[in-house]
TORKOL-255147 format. One line per 5 residues: for each residue y, x, z of C-alpha. Coordinates in nm, 3 decimals. Each point is the difference from the previous one (the first is absolute). Layout:
REM TORKOL-255147
Y/X/Z; ...
END
This chain:
REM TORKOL-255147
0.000/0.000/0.000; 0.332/0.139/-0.146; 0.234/0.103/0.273; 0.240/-0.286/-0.071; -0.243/-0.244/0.014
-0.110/0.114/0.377; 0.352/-0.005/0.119; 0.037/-0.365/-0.125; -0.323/-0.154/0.162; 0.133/0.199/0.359
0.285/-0.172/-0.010; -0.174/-0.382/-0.072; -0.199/0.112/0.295; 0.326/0.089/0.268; 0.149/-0.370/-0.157
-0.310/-0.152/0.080; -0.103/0.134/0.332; 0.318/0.226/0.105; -0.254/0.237/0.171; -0.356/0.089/-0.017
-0.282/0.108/0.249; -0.090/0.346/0.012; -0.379/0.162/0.053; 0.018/-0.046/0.405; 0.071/-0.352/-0.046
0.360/0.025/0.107; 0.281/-0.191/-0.157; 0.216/0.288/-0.165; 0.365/-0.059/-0.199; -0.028/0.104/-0.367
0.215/0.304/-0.078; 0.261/-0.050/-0.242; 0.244/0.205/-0.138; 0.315/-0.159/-0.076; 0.217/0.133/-0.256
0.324/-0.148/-0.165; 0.167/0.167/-0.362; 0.265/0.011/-0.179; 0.186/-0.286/0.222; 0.352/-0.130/-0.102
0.206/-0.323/0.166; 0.277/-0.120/-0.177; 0.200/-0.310/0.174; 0.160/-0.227/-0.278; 0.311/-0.249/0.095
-0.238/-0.280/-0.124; -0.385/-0.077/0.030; -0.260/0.259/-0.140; 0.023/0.046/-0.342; -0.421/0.078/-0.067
-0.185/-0.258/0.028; -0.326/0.227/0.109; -0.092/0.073/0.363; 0.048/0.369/0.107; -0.366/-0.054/0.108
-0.128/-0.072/-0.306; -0.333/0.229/-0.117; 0.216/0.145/-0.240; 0.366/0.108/0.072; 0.169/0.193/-0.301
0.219/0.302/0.107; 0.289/-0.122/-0.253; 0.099/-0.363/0.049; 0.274/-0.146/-0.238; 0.219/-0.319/0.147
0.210/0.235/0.242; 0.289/-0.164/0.092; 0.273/0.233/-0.107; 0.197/-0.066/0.314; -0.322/0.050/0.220
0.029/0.254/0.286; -0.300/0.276/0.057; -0.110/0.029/0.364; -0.295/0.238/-0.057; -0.109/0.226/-0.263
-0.297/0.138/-0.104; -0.168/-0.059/0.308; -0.305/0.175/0.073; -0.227/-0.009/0.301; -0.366/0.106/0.188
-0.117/-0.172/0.258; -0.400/0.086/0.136; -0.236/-0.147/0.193; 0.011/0.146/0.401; 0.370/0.078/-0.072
0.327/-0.154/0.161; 0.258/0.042/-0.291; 0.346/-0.048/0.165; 0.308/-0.066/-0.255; 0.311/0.076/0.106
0.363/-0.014/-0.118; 0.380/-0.101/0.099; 0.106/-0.345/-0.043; 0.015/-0.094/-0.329; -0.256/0.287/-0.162
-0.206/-0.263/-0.147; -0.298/0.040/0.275; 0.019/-0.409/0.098; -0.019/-0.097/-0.413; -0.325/0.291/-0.024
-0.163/-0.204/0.230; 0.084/-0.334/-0.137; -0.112/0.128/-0.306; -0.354/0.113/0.145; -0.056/-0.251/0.193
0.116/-0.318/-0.295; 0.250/-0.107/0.185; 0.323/0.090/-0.239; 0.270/-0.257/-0.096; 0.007/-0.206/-0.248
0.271/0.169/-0.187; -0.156/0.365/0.001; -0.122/0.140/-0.332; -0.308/0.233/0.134; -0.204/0.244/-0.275
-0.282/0.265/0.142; -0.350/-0.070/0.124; -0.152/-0.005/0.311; -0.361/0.121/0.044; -0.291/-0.006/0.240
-0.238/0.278/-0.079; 0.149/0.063/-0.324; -0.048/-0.366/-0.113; 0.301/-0.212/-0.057; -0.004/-0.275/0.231
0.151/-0.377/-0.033; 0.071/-0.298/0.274; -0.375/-0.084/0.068; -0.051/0.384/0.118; 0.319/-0.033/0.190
-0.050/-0.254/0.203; -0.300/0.195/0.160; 0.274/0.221/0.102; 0.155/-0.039/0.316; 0.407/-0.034/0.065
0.118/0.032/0.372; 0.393/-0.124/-0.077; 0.259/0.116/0.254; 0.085/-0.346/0.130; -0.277/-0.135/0.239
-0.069/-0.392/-0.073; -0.259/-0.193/0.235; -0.054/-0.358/0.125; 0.131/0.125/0.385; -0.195/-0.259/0.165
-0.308/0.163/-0.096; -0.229/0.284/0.204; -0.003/0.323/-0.186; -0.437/-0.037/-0.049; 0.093/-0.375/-0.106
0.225/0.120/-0.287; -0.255/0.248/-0.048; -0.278/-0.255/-0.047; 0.273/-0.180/-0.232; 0.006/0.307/-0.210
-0.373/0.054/-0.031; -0.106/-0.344/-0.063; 0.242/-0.011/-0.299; 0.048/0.358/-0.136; -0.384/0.085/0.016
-0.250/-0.025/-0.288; -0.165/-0.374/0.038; -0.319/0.151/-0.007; 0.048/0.196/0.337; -0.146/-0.225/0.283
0.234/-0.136/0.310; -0.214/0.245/0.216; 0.069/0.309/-0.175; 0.350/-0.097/-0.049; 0.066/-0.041/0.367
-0.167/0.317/0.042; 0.238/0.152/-0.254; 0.269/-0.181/0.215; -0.111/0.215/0.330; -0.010/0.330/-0.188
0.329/-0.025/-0.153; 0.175/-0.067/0.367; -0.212/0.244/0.151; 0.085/0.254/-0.276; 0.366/-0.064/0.025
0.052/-0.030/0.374; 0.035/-0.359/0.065; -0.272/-0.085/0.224; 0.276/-0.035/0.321; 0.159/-0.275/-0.157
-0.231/-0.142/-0.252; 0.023/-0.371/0.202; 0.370/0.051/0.031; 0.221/-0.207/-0.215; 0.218/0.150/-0.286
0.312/-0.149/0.125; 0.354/-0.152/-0.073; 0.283/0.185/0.021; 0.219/-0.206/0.295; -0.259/-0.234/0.067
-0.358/0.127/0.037; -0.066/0.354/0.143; -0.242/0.195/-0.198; -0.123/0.350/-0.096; 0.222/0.321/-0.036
0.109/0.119/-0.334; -0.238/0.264/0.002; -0.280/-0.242/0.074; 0.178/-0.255/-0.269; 0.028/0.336/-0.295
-0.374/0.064/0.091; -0.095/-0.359/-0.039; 0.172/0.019/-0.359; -0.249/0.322/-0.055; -0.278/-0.239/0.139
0.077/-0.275/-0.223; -0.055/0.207/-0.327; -0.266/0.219/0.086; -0.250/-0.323/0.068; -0.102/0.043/-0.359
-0.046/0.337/0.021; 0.199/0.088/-0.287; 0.001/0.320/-0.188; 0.400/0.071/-0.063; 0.222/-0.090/0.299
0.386/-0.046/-0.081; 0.253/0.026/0.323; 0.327/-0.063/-0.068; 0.234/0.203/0.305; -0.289/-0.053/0.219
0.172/0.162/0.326; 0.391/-0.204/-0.065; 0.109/-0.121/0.339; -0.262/0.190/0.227; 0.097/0.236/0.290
-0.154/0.357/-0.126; -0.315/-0.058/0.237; -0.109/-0.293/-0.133; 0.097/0.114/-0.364; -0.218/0.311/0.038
-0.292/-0.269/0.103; 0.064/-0.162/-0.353; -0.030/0.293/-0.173; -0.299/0.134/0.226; -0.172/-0.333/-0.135
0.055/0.050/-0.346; -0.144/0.375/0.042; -0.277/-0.152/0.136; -0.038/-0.264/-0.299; 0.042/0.264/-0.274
-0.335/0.186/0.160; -0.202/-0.299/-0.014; 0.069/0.092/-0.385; 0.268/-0.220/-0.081; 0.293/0.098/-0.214
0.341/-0.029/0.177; 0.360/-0.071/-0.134; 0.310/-0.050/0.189; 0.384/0.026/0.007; 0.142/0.119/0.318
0.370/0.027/0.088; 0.120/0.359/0.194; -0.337/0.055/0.199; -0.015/0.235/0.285; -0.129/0.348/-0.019
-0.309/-0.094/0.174; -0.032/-0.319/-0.263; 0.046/0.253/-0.256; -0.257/0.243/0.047; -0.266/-0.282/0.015
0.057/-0.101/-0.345; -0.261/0.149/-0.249; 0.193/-0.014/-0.338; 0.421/-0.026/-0.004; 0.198/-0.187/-0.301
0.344/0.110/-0.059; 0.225/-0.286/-0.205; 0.321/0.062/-0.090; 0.245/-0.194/-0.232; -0.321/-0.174/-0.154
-0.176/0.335/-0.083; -0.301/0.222/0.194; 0.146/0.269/0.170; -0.315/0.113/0.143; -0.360/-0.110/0.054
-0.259/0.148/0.150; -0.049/0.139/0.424; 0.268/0.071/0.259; -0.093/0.385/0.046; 0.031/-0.011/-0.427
0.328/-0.156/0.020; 0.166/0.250/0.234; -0.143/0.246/-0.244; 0.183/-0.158/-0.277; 0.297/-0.061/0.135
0.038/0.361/0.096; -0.075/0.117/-0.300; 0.315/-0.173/-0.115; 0.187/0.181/0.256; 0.035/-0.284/0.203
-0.274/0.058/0.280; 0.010/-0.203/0.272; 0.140/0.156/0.278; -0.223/0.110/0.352; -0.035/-0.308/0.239
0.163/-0.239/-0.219; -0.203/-0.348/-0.091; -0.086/0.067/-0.333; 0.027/-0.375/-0.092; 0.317/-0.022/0.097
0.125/0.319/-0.177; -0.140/-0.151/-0.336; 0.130/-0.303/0.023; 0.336/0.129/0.039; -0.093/0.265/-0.276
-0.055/-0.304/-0.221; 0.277/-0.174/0.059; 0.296/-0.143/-0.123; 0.308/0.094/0.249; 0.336/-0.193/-0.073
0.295/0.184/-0.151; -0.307/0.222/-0.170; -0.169/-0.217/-0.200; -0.004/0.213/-0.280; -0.082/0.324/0.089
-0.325/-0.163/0.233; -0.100/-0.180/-0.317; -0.040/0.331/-0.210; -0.136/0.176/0.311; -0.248/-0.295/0.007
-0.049/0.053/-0.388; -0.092/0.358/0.049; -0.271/-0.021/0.266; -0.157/-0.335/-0.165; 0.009/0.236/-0.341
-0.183/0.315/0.158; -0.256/-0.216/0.164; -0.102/-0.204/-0.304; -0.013/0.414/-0.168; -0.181/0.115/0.304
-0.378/0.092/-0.002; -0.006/-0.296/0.278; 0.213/-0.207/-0.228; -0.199/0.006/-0.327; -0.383/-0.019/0.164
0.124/-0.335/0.139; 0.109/-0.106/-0.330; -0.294/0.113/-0.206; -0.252/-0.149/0.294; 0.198/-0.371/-0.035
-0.001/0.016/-0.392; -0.241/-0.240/-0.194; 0.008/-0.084/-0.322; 0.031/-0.368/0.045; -0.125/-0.050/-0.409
-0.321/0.100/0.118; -0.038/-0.338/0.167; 0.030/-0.322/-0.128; -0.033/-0.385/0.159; -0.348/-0.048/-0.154
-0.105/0.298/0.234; 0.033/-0.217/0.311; -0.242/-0.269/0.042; 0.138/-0.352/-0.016; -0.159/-0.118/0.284
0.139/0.225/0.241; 0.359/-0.072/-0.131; 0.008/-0.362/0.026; -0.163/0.020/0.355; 0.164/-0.242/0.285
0.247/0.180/0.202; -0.120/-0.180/0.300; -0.269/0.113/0.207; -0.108/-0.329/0.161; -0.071/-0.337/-0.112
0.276/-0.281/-0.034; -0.163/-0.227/0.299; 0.024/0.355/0.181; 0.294/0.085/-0.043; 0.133/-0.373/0.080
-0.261/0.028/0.360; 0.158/0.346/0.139; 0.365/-0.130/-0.152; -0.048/-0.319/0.243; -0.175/0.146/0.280
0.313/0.301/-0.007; 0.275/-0.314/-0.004; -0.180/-0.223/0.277; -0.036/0.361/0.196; 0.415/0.049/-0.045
0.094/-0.369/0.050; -0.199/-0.051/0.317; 0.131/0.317/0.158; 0.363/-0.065/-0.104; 0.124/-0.264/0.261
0.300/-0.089/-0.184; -0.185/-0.167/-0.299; -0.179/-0.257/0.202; 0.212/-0.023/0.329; 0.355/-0.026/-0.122
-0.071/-0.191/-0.329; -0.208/-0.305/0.218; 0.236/0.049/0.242; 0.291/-0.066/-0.183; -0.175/-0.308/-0.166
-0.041/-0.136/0.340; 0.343/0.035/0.089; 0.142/-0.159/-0.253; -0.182/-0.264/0.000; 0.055/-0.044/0.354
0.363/-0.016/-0.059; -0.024/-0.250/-0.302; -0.212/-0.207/0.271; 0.236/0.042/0.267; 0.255/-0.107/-0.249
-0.119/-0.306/-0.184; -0.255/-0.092/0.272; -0.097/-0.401/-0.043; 0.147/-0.118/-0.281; -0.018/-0.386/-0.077
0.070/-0.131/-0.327; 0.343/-0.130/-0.025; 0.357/0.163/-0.214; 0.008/0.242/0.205; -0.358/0.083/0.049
-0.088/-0.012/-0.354; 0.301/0.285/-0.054; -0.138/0.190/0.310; -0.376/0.016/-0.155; 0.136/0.075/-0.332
0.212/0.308/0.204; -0.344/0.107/0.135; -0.218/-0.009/-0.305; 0.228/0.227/-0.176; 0.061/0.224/0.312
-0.362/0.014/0.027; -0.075/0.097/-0.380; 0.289/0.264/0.030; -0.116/0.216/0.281; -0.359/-0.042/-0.121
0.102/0.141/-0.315; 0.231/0.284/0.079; -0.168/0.104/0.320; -0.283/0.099/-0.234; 0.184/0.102/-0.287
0.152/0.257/0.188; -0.304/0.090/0.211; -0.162/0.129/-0.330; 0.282/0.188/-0.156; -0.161/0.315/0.107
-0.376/-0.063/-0.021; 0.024/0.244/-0.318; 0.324/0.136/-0.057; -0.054/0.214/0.353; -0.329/0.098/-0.098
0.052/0.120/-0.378; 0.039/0.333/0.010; -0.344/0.027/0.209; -0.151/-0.243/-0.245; 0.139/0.167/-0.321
-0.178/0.352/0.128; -0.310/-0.190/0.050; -0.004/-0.159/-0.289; 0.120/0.312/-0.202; -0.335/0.187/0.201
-0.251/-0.265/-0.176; -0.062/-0.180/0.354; 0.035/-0.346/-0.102; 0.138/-0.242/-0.221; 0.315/-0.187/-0.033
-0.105/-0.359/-0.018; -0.291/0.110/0.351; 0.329/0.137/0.159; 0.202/-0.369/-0.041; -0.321/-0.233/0.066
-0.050/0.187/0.318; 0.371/-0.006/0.142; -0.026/-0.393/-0.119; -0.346/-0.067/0.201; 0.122/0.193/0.291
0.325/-0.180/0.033; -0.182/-0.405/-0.085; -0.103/-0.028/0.371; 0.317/0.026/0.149; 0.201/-0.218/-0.292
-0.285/-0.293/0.045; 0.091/0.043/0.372; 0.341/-0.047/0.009; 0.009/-0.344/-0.199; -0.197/-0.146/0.274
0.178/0.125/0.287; 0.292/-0.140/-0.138; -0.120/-0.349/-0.084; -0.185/-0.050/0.292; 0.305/0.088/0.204
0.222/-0.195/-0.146; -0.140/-0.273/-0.191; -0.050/-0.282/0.223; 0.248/0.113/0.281; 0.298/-0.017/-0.282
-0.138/-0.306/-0.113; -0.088/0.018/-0.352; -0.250/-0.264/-0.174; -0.255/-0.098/0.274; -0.247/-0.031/-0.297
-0.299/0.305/0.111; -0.052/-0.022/-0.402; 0.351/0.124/-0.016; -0.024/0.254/0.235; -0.295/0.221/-0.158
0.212/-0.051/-0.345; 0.310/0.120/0.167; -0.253/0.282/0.115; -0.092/0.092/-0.310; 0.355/-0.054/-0.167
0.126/0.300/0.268; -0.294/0.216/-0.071; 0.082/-0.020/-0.375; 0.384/0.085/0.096; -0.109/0.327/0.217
-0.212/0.125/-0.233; 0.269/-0.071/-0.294; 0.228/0.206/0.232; -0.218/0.278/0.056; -0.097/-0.009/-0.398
0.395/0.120/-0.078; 0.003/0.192/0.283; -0.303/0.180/-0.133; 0.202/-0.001/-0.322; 0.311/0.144/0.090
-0.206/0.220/0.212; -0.183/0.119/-0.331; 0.342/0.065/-0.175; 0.171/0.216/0.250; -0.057/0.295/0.117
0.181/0.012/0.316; -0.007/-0.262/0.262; 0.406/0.046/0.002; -0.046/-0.128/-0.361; -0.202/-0.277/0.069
0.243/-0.127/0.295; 0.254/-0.036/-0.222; -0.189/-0.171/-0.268; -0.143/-0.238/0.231; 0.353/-0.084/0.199
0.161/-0.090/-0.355; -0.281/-0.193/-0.095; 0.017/-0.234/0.327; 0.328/-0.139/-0.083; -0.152/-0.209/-0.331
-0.293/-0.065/0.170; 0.181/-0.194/0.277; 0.255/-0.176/-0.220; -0.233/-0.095/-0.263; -0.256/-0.172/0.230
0.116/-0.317/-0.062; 0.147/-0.077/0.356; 0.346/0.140/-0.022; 0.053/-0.134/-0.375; -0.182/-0.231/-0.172
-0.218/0.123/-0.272; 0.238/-0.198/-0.239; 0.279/0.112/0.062; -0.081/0.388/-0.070; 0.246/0.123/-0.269
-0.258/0.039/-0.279; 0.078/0.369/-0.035; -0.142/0.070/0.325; -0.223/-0.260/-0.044; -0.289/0.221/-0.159
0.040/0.179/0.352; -0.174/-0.310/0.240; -0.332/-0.008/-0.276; -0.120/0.354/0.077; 0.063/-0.040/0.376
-0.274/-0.120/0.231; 0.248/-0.169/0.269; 0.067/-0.304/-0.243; -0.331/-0.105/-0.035; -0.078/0.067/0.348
0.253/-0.238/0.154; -0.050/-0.240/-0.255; -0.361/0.023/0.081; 0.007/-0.043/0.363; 0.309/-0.243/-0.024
-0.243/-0.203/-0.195; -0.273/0.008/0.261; 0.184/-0.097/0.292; 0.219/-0.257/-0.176; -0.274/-0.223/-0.172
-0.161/-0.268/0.135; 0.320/-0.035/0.258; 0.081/-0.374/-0.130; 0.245/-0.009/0.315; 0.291/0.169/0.162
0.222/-0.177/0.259; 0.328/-0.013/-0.136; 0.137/-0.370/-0.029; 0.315/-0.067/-0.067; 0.061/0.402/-0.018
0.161/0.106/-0.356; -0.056/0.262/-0.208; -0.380/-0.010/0.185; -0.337/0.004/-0.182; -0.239/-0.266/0.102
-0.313/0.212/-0.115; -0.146/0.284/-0.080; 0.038/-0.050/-0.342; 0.375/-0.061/0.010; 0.035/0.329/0.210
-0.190/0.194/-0.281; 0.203/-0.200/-0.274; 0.327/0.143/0.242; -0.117/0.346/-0.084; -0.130/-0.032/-0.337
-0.355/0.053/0.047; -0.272/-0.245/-0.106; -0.364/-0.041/0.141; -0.184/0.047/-0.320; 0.109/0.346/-0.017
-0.231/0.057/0.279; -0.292/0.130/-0.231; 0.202/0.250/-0.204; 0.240/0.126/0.276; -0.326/0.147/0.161
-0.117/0.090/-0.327; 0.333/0.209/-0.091; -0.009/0.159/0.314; -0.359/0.146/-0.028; 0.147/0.107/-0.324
0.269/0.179/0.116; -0.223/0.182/0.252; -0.227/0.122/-0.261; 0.250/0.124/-0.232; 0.212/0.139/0.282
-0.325/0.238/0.101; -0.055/0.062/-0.367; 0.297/0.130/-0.041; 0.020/0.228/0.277; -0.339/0.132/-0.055
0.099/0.086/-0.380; 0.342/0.166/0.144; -0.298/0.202/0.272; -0.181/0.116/-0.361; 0.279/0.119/-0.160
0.120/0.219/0.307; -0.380/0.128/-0.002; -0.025/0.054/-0.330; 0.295/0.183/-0.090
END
């Protein structure tokens, strides 16, 4: 079998499996070398002109569609990284280090133009190979109200191979916090910032470790791995990732001005400067380098920080850093170091073609688990967070009751005369309007709070979009079928609505139909903001048209027909017409002889207001539609934020 051939079927294997068991029987990670060639980033004003992937199999050096404005934040970038190895890269603020690793790891902007080709074992890789890879982002995201072996369990359950059974997986669980020094507060929860104490930030960066080396991946990616640590716990972080890279793993991380002590643990060093390699290869080889320049780094100085400032670019000098830059990036691309880098990245990328990679393996399902997994461990992580977060379920029934106390307190034994019938009518839509903002605003962060955690998921092939939304909709149904009951029952019969028990289960079901039509576009404006700020101030400006146009301060009728269009796609006039209509018919009497202006039945109150009873049927109808189409929407504007 031809050597190209071998290197091909090595890596279906890693995309299959990710690792493979050695003669002993022990689980070992398969060694990869990662290479990248050749790599330039161009940022455009507008979206990205090619309409390729940069991880496409093949990647041609020479690209044409350049924007001419386009700006170049690295050039010809090439790079080494090896199995057992901790490659560091390093650079001042704005060398391009941040974009290398976007670039490695997929995660560039829309608008960047990339050309080069990335490699693993000399084989040019695309997305389904890169999601076996594993990306430890700077920001930590967990659900707080989890324990750190529960989000653990989380991880396995969904990032694991399906085949693996739920003993081996817990198993894998153990090792992992064992391995990475989390056994002291494995049953401790993650925590809250200002409302649940949790784990330290070392524990929380070593959790982030934890979370990506379940799978036992081959390449890890750590993006400033050690930002915001005290130098103790930072040298623990990198002490961990020493100890990953032995297990065989291959190691890549930016760091920002590490100690000396941080320094001398790292295996290989990356110079970037001003989107070029100044130097690649170990610390005792860089000090070599450097002073053969004449610039040697001087006795008891922290190297790091010596070539940092080296590299870069001091106000009022701009100039003469940028050719000093120039010259050292020149002589290490000429350098013996330099050019065995560059000839061990090069491929010829003609020598492969799509045909060479089999079909199968490239159309393979991101997702490890099965869609009624994925929509079991989504649930059983939701009920976990609700139930341990008091403010869901305390304050939210607690406010119903309230409320509904006070509208009880309030209207408390009303008989039907004038002023009764105008004192029930008061009460139905008081009723129908905290029912429907309470829980319109209760859900205006059930996924804009959560989206950058669920994005990252999503983005890491744990689960799907439409498994994410049914379980945040199951999860939250128990507590919206509550709350319509609590509020009927309370106030139903001690306001005095229609005595009629029939009546009372429909007004049940009428409110139940309203809450869950409030949580539907609070779910949608939810799904179409990003920030909960966002979503506050959608919601607030929304309230003022759904009070006016419920058809108790104006009459439907007497909407100016240009605003008209406004009280069809809103759930509050069908409600109250709804409900009005249950309580009002079959009410043949009211006591108001000799009283003017005063209706004599129901059905001259609802002729008062402009509502008739045979709307009864399609009011309910409407409203189920507007529920429907309000969660369709929002799950569409959840897919598009997923998918772009």
């Amino acid at each position: 079998m031809d050597t190209k051939r071998e290197k091909q079927e090595l890596l279906i294997s890693i995309d299959k499996y990710g690792s493979f068991e050695s003669a002993n029987g022990s689980t070992q990670t398969e060694r990869i070398t990662f290479t990248w060639n050749n790599i330039n980033v161009f940022v455009t004003k507008g979206p990205r002109r090619d309409t390729g992937r940069f991880f496409e199999f093949i990647r041609r050096r020479n690209e044409t569609g350049i924007h001419p404005e386009a700006k170049q934040i690295l050039k010809n970038v090439n790079g080494i990284a090896r199995p057992g190895e901790v490659l560091a890269i390093m650079g001042a603020s704005g060398a391009g280090k941040t974009t290398l690793m976007n670039v490695l790891t997929s995660q560039s902007a829309p608008n960047m133009l990339i050309t080069g080709v990335c490699c693993a074992n000399g084989v040019p890789i695309d997305s389904n190979l890169r999601r076996k890879c594993a990306y430890v982002q700077q920001e930590d995201l967990f659900i707080g109200t989890l324990s750190v072996k529960e989000h653990l369990i989380f991880q396995a359950l969904l990032r694991m191979d399906r085949k693996i059974p739920n003993k081996e997986r817990m198993k894998r669980v153990d090792e992992v916090i064992r391995a990475l020094g989390l056994s002291k507060c494995e049953n401790t929860k993650i925590g809250i910032q200002g409302r649940i104490k949790g784990i330290s930030g070392g524990e929380m960066k070593r959790l982030s470790f934890a979370s990506e080396v379940i799978t036992n991946p081959s390449i890890m990616f750590c993006d400033e791995p050690t930002s915001g640590l005290d130098s103790f716990m930072a040298l623990n972080i990198v002490q961990a990732l020493k100890e990953l890279a032995q297990s065989g793993k291959t190691i890549i991380c930016t760091i920002h001005q590490p100690s000396s002590d941080l320094y001398a643990m790292f295996d290989k060093l990356m110079l970037v400067a001003e989107g070029r390699v100044a130097f690649l290869g170990s610390p005792r080889q860089a000090e070599s380098f450097f002073a053969s320049l004449d610039v040697p780094c001087p006795t008891n100085f922290n190297p790091a920080d010596y070539f940092l400032e080296l590299l870069a670019i001091a106000p009022g000098r701009e100039q003469a850093c940028r050719d000093a830059v120039q010259t050292i990036c020149d002589k290490f691309a000429q350098s013996e170091l330099g050019t065995s880098i560059a000839r061990e990245t090069d491929i010829e990328i003609g020598e492969y073609t799509v045909e060479d990679y089999p079909r199968g393996v490239r159309e393979e399902s991101p997702y490890k688990s099965s869609w009624c997994t994925q929509l079991r461990v989504l649930l059983w992580r939701s009920w976990l967070s609700d139930m341990r977060d008091p403010l869901i379920i305390r304050m939210r029934v607690g406010q119903v009751i309230i409320t509904e106390l006070i509208v009880v307190l309030v209207y408390y034994g009303q008989s039907l005369t004038k002023d009764g019938v105008r004192n029930i009518n008061g009460a139905i839509y008081l009723i129908l309007i905290n029912l429907a903002l309470q829980h319109l605003f209760n859900t205006l962060y059930v996924f804009c709070n959560p989206l950058p955690l669920f994005l990252r998921e999503h983005k890491n092939g744990m689960y799907r979009v439409d498994t994410f939304f049914l379980s945040k909709n199951i999860t939250d149904l128990p507590l919206f079928v509550l709350t319509p009951l609590i509020i009927m029952f309370i106030s139903y019969y001690a306001v005095g609505f229609n005595p009629d028990v029939s009546k009372l289960f429909i007004a049940v079901g009428i409110t139940f139909l309203v809450a869950n039509a409030s949580v539907s576009l609070g779910y949608m404006i939810s799904c179409l903001c990003n920030t909960g700020a966002s979503a506050l101030t959608v919601a607030t400006t929304l309230q003022i048209p759904v009070q006016l146009f419920s058809g108790y301060l104006i009459n439907f009728d007497a909407i100016p027909r240009y605003l008209r269009w406004l009280s069809y796609i809103s759930w509050m006039r069908y409600s109250f017409e709804s409900i009005m209509v249950n309580q009002w018919t079959g009410i043949n009497y009211i006591n108001c002889t000799g009283t003017q202006g005063c209706a004599h039945s129901g059905h001259e109150v609802l002729q008062s207001y402009h509502l008739y009873e045979e709307n009864l049927d399609l009011d309910v109808g409407l409203i189920v539609v507007l529920l429907v189409v309000y969660r369709l929407i929002g799950y569409l504007a959840l897919y598009t934020k997923a998918s772009t």
